[in-house]
N, C-alpha and C positions, 0 to 999 in steps of 0.2 A: 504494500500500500504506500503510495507517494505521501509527503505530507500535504500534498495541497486534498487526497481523498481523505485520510485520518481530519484534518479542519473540519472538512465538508461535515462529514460523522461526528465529529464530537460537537458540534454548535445546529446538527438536527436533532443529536438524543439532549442538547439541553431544552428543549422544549419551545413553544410558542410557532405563529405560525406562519410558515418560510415563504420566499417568493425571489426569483431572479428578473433580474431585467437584461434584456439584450436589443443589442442592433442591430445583432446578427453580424456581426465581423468577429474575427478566428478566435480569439480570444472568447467570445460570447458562447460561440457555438461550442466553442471544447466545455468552458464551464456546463454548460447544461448538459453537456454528453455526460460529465459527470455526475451531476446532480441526479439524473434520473438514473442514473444504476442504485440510488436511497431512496428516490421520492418521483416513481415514473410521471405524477400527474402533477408536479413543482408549477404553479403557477410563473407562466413565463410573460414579464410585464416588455409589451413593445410599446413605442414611441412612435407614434404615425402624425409625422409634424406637418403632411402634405407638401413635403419638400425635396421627398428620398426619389433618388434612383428608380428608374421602372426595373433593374434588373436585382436591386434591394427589397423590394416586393414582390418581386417573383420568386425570388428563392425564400424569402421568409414563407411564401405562398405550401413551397417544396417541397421545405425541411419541415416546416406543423404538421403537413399531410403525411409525411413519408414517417415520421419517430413520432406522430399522434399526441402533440405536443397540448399544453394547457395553454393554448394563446390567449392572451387578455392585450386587447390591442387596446391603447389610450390613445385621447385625441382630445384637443384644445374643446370648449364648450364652441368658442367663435373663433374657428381659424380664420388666421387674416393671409392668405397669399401672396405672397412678393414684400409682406413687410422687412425682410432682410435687406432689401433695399434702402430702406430707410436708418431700420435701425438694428445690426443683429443683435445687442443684446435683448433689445426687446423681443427681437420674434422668435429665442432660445427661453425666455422669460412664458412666452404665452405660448409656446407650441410644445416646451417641452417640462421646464423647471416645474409651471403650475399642476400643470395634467401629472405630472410622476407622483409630486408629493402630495397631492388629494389620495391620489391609489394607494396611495402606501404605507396609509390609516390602519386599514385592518391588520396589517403585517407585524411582525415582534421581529422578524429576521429578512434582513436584506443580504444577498450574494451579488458579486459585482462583479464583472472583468476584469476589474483594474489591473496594471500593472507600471511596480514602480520607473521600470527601463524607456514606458510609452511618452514621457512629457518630464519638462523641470519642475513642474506642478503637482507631478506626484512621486517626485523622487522619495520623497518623506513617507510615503504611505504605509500606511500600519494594515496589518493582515485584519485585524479586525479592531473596531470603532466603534463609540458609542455617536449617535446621528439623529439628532434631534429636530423635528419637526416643525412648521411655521404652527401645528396643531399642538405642539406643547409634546406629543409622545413620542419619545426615544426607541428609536430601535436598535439593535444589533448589528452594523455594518460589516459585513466579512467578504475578502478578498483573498480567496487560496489562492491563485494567481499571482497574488502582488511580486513576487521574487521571480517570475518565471520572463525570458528573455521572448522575444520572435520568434526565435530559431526552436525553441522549446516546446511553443503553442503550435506551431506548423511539425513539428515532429510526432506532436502526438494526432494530432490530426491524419496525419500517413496514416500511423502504427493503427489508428480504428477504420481507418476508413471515410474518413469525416468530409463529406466531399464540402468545397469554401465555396465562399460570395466571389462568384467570374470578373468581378473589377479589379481582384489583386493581377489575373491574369493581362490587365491595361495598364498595370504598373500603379495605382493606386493601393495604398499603403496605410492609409486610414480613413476609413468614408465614413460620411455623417449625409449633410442634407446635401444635396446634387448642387445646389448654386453656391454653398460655401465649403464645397471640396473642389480640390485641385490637385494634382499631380504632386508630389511631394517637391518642395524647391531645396530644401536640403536634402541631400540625399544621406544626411546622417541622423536624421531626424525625422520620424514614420509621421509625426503629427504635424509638419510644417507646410502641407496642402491645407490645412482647415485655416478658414476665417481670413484667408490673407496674408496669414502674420499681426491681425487685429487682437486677437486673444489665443489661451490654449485652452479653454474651458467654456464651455456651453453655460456651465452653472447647477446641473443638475448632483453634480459632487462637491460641492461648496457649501458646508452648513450655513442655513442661513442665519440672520441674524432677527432673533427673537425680540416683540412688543419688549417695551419697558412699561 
C-alpha cells in the first residue's frame, strides 16, 4: 500500500462524510481511481463553469459512464459567459469559488488533487488541513497526492490503465476553463498557461476569509 492509499484509508475509517472534487486532469483522475477501490460511489464534485473544453466534457462525459462514477456536477445559480473578459477573478469567484463551497456543506471530508511540485502557491501544502467554510463549518482537507511529482501521477496512470484528458496529447499541461488556458509558456512550469500569468489560483483552494 502507497502512503498516499494508507491517507486515503485512515481519514475514510475516521468517519464523516467524504466527497472529491475533480477537473478531470491526471492528477484528478488517478485520485478517484483511488478512492473508489474504498468508496466505489465517492461522490465526485465537478465544476461546470461553462467555460471548459468540449473535449473536457466529453471525456468527463466517458470516464462517469465507463467507472459509473457519482457525478454531482455544480454550476453557478446565474452563469455569466464571457465575464472573464472583464474580470477573471470574478468569473473564478461566480463560476467556480461560490458553487464548490455551497456543495461542500454536507461534506466533513474533502480529497483534493493537489500537488505541492504543481504551482509556488502550493509549494507549502500540507497532506491534510483543517478548511473552513464562508458557512462557518470546517472540514477535513486531504491531499494524498500532495508529494507526488508529474512523472508519478502519469506512471501510475500506465500501470492501471487510466486512459487521460487528449489535450495533454496538444501539449497542454494544465487545463482549467478553454479561454484562460494556454499552452504552457514556461516550459518549466505545468501551471504557467493558466490566466496569462494574471494569477496561479482560481481561489477555490484559498481559505476564505470569515464575517467578523
Amino acid at each position: 500500500m502507497t502512503q498516499a492509499h494508507a491517507l486515503i484509508a485512515e481519514h475514510l475509517l475516521a468517519g464523516g462524510r467524504p466527497c472529491v472534487t475533480s477537473s478531470f486532469q491526471a492528477e484528478c483522475v488517478v485520485l478517484v481511481h483511488m478512492l473508489r477501490q474504498e468508496v466505489p460511489d465517492i461522490p465526485v464534485l465537478f465544476l461546470d463553469t461553462v467555460h471548459h473544453f468540449p473535449e473536457t466534457l466529453a471525456y468527463r462525459d466517458d470516464l462517469a459512464a465507463r467507472w459509473q462514477l457519482n457525478l454531482v456536477t455544480l454550476r453557478a445559480k446565474e452563469p455569466a459567459p464571457g465575464l472573464w473578459q472583464q474580470d477573471t477573478t470574478a468569473c473564478c469567484e461566480r463560476h467556480k469559488v461560490g458553487p464548490l463551497f455551497r456543495a461542500l456543506d454536507p461534506y466533513d471530508v474533502w480529497f483534493t488533487g493537489l500537488r505541492r511540485d504543481q504551482s509556488p502557491s502550493r509549494a507549502n501544502l500540507q497532506e491534510v488541513e483543517a478548511f473552513r467554510l464562508p458557512s462557518g463549518k470546517t472540514l477535513r482537507k486531504v491531499s494524498p497526492l500532495a508529494g507526488w511529482t508529474t512523472a508519478e501521477v502519469w506512471r501510475y496512470a500506465r500501470q492501471h490503465d487510466i486512459p487521460l484528458l487528449p489535450l495533454y496529447e496538444q501539449g497542454y499541461t494544465s487545463i482549467g476553463c478553454e479561454p484562460c488556458t494556454s499552452l504552457p509558456i514556461d516550459p518549466g512550469n505545468d501551471r504557467s498557461g493558466r490566466w496569462s500569468g494574471q494569477k496561479l489560483e482560481c481561489g477555490i483552494h484559498i481559505q476564505p476569509k470569515q464575517a467578523q
